[in-house]
C-alpha positions as CSV (number, residue, x, y, z in Angstrom):
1,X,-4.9,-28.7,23.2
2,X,-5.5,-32.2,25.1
3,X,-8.5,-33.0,23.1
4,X,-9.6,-31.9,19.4
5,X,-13.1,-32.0,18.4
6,X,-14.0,-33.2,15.2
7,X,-17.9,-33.9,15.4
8,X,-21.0,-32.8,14.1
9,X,-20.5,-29.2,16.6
10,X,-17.8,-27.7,14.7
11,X,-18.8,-25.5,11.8
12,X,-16.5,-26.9,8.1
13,X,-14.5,-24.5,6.4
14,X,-15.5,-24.5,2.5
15,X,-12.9,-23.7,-0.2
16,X,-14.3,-23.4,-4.1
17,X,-11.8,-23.8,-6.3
18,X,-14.1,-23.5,-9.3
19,X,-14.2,-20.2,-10.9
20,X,-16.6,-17.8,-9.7
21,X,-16.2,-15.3,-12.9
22,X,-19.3,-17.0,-14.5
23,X,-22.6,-16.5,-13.5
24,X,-24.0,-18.7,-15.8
25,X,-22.8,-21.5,-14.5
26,X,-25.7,-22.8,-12.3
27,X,-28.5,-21.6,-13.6
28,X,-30.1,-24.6,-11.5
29,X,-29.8,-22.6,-8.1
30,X,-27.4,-25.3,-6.9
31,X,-25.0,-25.0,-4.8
32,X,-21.1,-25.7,-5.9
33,X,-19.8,-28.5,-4.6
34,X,-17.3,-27.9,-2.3
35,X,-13.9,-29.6,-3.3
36,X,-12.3,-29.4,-0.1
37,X,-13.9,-29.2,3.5
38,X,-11.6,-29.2,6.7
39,X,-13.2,-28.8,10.2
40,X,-11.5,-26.1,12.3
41,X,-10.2,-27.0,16.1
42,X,-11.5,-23.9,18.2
43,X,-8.0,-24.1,19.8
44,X,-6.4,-23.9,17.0
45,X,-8.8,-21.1,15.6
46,X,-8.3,-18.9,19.3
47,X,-4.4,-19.5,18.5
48,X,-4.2,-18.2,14.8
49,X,-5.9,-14.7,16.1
50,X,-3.8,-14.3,19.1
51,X,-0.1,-15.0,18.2
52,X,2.1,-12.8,18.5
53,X,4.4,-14.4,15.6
54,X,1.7,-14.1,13.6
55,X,0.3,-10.5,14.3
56,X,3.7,-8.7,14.0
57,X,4.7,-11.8,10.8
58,X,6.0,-9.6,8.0
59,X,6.6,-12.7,5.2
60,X,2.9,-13.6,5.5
61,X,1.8,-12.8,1.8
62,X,-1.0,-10.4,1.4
63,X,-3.3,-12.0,-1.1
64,X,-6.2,-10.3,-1.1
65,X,-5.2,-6.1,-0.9
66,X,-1.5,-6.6,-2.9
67,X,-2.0,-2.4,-3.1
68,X,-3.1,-1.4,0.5
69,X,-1.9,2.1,0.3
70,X,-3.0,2.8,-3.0
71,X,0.8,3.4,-4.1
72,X,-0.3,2.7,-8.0
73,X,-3.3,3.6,-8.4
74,X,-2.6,5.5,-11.7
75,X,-1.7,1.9,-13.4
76,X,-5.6,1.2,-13.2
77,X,-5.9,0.9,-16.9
78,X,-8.4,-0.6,-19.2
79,X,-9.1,-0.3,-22.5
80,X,-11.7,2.4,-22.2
81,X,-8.5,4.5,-21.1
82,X,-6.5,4.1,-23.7
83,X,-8.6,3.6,-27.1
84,X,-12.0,5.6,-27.4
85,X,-14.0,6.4,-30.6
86,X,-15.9,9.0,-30.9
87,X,-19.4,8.8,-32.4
88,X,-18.8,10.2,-35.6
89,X,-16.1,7.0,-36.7
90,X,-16.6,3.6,-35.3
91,X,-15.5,0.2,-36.3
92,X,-17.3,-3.1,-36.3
93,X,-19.2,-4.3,-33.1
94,X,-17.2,-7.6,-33.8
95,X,-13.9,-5.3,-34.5
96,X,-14.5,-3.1,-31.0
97,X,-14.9,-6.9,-29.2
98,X,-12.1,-8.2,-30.0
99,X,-10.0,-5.4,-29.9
100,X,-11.1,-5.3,-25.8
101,X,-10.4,-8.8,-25.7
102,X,-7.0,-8.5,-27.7
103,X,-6.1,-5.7,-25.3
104,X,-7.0,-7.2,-21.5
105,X,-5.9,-10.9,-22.4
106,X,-2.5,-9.5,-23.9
107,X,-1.6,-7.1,-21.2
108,X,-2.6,-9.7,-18.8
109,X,-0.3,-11.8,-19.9
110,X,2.7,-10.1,-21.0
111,X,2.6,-8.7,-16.6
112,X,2.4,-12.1,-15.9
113,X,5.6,-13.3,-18.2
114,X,6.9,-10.2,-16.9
115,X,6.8,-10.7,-12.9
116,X,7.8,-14.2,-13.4
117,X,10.9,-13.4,-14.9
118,X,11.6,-10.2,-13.1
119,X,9.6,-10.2,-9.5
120,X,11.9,-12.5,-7.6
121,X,15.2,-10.7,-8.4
122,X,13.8,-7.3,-8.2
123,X,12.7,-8.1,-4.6
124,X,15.5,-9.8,-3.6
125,X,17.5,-6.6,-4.6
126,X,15.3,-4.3,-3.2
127,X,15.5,-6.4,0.2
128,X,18.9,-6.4,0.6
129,X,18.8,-2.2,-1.0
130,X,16.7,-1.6,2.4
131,X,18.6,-3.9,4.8
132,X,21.9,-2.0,3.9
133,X,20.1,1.1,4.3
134,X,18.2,0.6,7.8
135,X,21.4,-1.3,9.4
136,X,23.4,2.2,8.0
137,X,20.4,4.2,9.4
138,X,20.3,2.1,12.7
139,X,23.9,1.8,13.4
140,X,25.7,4.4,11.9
141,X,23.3,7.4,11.3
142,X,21.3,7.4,14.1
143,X,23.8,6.9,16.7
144,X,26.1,10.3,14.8
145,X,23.2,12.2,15.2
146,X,22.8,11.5,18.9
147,X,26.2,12.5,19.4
148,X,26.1,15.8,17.3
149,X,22.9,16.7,19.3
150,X,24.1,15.6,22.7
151,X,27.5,17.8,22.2
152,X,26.0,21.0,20.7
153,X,23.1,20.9,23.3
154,X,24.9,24.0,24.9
155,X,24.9,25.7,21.1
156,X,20.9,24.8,21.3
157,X,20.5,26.4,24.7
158,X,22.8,29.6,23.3
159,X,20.9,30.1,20.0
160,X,17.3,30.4,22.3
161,X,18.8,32.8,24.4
162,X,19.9,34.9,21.2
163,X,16.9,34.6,20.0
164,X,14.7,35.7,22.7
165,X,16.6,38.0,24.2
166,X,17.9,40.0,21.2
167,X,16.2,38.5,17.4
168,X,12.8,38.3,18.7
169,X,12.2,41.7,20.8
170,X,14.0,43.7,17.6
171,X,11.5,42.0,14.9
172,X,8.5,42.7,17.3
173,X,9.9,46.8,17.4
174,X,10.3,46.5,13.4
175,X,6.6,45.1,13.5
176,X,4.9,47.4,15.4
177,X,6.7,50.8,13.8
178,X,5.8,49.6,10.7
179,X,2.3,48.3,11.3
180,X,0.9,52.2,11.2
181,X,2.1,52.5,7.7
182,X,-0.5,52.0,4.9
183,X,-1.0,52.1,1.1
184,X,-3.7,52.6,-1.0
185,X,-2.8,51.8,-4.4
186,X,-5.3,54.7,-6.5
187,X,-6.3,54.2,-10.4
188,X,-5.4,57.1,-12.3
């Protein structure tokens, strides 16, 4: 990282802050400006992609895919979900508008009061919930278990012997004297 290029051979990274949710917005077939235009260092670019800190980074916030796994899918809700008419009794155009409105700008909002009063202790409680357990898991469980295992392994080796050399050959006798039986079930 000696030297840094900033010249006309880097490509600019471009950031719109406006809000893309209307279409109508340039109807001229102009390009937004761009409010804010940085030129990346290839260095620097080569280092973000092969970090180590920041592939294995677990406090990097994921803000694009908050839902990777699909874990709440079932809280995909609009309005169409929960209020339907049927064709036979309908309200207003204007009424059925503003209820949708009414609806998505309200639950909107009430999650958003909602997390902001409730996200940051929840996840600090839930944090330390799973850093008591995994340091009991870790140091406690795991290491009982290992023990158990490591002093019954002669019980392990004695239950196999049992089993093959006395279980299994009486269930395969039992098996084959009764696999030249058969029913036939007859309707009367």
């Amino acid at each position: 990282m000696d030297t840094m290029m900033k010249g006309e051979d880097s490509e600019g990274v471009e950031i719109d802050l406006g809000d893309s949710s209307d279409p109508d917005e340039f109807d001229n077939e102009e390009e937004p400006q761009m409010l804010w235009r940085a030129p990346p260092a290839l260095e620097e670019e080569e280092n973000i992609h092969t970090s180590t800190l920041v592939e294995i980074s677990d406090t990097k916030p994921l803000i694009n895919v908050r839902d990777p796994r699909g874990i709440n899918d079932c809280l995909k809700v609009t309005f169409e979900d929960v209020i339907a008419e049927p064709v036979s009794v309908r309200s207003g155009d204007r009424v059925w508008i503003w209820s949708n409105a009414l609806f998505e700008v309200t639950r909107v909002w009430i999650y958003r009061i909602v997390t902001v009063l409730l996200a940051i202790p929840v996840s600090i409680i839930s944090g330390l919930l799973f850093a008591i357990l995994s340091c009991f898991h870790i140091w406690m469980v795991g290491p009982c278990v290992q023990c158990i295992s490591i002093g019954t392994r002669w019980l392990q080796d004695l239950w196999s012997i049992v089993l093959s050399i006395i279980v299994r050959p009486f269930f395969l006798s039992a098996g084959k004297c009764c696999g030249g039986f058969s029913i036939h079930l007859a309707k009367e």
